[in-house]
MDAnalysis code that builds the backbone (N, CA, C; Angstrom):
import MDAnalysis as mda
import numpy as np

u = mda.Universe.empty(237, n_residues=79, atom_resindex=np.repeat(np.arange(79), 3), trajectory=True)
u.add_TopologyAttr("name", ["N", "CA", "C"] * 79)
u.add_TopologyAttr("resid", np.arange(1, 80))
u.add_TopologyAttr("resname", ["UNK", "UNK", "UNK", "UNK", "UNK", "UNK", "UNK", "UNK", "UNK", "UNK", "UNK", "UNK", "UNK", "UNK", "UNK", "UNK", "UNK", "UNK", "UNK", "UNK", "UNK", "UNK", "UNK", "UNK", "UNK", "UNK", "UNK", "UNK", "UNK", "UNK", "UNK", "UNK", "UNK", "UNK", "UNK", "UNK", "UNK", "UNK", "UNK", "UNK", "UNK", "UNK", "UNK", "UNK", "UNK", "UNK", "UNK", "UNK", "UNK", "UNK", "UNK", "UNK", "UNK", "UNK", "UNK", "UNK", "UNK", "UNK", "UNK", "UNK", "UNK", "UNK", "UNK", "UNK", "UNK", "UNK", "UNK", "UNK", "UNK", "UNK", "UNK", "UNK", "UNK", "UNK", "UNK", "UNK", "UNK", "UNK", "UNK"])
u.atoms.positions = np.array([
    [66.397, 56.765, 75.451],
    [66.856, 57.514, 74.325],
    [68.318, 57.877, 74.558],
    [68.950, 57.480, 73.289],
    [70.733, 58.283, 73.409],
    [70.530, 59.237, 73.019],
    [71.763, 60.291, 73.648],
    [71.952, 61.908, 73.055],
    [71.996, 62.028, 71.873],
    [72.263, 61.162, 70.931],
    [72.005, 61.206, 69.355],
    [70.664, 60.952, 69.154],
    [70.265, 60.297, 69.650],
    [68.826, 60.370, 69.352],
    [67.794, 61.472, 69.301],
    [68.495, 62.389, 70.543],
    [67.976, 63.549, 70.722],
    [68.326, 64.769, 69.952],
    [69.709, 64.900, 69.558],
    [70.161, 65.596, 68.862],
    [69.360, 66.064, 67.594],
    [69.526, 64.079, 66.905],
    [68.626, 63.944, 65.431],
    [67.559, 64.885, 65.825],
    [66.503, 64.370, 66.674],
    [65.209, 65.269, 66.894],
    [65.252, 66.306, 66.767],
    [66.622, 67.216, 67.322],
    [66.194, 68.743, 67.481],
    [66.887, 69.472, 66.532],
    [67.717, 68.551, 65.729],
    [68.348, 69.400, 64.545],
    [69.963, 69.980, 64.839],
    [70.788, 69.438, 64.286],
    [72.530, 69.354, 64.627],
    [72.913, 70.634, 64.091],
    [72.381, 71.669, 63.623],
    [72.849, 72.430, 61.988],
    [73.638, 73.495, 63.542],
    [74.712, 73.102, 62.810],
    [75.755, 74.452, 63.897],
    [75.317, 75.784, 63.609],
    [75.021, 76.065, 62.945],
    [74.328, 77.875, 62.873],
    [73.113, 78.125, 63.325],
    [72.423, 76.455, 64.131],
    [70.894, 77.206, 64.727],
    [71.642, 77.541, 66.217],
    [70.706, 77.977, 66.778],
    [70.642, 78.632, 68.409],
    [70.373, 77.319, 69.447],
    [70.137, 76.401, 68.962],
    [69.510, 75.020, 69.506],
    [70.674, 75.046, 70.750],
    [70.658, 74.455, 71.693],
    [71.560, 74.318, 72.684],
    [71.116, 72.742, 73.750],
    [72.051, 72.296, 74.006],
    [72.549, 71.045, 75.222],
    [73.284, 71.691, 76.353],
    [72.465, 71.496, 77.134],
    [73.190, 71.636, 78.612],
    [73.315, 70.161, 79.454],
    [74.913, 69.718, 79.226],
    [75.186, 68.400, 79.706],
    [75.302, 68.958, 81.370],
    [74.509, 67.714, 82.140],
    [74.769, 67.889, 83.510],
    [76.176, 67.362, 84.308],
    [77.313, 68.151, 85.190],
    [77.438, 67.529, 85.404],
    [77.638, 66.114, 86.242],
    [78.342, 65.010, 86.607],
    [78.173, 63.562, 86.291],
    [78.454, 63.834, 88.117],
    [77.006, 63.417, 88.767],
    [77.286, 63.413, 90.463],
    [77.215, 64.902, 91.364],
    [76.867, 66.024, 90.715],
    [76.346, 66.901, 91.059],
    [74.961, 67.284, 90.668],
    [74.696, 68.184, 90.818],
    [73.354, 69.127, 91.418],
    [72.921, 69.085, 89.719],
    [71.373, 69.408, 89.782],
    [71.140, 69.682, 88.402],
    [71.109, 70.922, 87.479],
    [71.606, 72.088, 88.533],
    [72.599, 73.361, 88.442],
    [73.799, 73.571, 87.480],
    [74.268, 71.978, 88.074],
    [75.785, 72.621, 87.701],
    [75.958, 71.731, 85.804],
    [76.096, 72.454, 84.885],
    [75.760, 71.958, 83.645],
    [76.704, 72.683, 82.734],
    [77.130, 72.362, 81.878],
    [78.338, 72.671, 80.540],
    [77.173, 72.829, 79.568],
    [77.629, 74.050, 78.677],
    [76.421, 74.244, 77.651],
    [77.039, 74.448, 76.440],
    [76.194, 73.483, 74.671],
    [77.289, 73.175, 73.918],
    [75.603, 73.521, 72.675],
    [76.207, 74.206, 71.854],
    [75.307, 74.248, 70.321],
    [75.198, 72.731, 70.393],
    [74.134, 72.148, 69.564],
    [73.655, 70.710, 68.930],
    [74.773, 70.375, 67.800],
    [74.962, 71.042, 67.285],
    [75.527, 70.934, 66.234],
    [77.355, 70.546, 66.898],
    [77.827, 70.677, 67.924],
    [78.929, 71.047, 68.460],
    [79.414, 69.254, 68.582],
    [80.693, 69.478, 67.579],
    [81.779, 68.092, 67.805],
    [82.403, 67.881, 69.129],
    [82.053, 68.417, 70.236],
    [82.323, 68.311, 71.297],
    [81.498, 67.272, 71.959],
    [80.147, 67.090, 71.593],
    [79.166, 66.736, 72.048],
    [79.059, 64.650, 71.548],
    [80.201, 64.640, 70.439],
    [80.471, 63.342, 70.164],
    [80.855, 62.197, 70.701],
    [81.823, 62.636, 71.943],
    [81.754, 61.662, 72.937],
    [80.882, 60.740, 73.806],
    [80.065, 61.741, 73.634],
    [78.841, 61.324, 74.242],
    [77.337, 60.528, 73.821],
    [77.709, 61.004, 72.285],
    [76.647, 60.110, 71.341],
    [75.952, 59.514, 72.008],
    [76.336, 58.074, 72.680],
    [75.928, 56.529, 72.787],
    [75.731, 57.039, 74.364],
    [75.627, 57.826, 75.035],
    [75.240, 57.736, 76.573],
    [73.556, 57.675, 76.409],
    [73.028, 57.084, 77.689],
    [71.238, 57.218, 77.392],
    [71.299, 58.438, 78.298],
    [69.710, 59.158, 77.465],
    [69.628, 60.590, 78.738],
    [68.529, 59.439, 79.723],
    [69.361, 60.422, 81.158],
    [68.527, 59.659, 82.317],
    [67.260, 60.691, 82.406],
    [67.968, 61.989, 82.134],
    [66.698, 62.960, 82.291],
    [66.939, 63.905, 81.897],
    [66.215, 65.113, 81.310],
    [65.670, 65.962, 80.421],
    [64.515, 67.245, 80.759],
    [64.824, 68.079, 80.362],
    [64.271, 69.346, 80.416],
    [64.301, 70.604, 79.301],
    [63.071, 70.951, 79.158],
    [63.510, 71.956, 78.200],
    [63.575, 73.395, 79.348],
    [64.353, 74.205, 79.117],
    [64.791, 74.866, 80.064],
    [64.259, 76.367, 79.636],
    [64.811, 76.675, 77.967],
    [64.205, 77.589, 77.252],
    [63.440, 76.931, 75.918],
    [63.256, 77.772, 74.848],
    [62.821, 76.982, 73.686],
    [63.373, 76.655, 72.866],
    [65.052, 76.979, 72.905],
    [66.299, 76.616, 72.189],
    [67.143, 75.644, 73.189],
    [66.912, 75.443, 74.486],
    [67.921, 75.133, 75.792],
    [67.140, 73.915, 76.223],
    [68.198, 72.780, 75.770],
    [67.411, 71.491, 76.604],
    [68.386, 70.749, 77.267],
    [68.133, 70.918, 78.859],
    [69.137, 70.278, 79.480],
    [69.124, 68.470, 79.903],
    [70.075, 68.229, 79.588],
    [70.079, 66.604, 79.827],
    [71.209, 66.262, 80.999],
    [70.305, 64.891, 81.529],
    [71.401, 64.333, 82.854],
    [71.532, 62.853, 81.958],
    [72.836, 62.513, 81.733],
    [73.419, 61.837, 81.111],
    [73.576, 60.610, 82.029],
    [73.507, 58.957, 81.811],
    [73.896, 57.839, 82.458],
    [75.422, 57.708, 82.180],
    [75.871, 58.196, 82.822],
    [77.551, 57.807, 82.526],
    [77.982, 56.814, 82.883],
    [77.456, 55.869, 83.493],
    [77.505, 54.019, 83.945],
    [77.383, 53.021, 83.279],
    [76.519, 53.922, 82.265],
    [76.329, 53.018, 81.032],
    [77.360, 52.573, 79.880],
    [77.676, 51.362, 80.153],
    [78.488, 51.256, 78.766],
    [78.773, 50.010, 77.761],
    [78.596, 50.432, 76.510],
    [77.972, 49.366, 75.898],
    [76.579, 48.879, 76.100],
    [75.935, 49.325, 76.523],
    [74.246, 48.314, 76.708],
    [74.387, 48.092, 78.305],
    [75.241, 47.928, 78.827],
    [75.887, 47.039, 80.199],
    [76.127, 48.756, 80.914],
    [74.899, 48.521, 82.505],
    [74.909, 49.353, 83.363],
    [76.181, 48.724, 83.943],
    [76.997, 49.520, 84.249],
    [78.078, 48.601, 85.623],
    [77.239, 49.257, 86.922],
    [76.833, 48.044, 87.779],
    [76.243, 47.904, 89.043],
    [77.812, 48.702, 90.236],
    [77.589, 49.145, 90.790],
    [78.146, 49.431, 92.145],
    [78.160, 48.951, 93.789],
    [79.044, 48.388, 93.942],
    [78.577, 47.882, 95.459],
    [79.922, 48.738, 96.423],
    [79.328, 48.561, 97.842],
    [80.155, 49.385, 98.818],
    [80.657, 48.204, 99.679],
])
């Protein structure tokens, strides 16, 4: 699922209480930026897939975002 996908689900309307807590990218699942659904901030991110998900409260759903992903195309990593 993309973060738009999720969004759609939970309803974008900037005057609800709904909330995204983006994780962030290579840290702890602590450390998180928190943005209304409805929030044009959150557009960049549209097209990322969530790797993982939590509802945290009953308005608060935190997501760990694939930031590797791009276009359809994981970029692989080697050392």
């Amino acid at each position: 699922m993309k973060l738009i996908d999720l969004i759609a689900a939970i309803g974008d309307d900037p005057e609800s209480d709904n909330k995204i807590q983006i994780c962030h990218p290579g840290r702890s699942w602590e450390d998180y930026d928190t943005f209304n659904t409805g929030s044009k901030l959150l557009k960049p991110f549209y097209n990322l897939k969530v790797s993982c998900l939590s509802a945290i409260e009953t308005d608060v759903i935190r997501v760990d975002l694939d930031f590797n992903e791009k276009k359809g195309e994981v970029d692989e990593q080697t050392d």
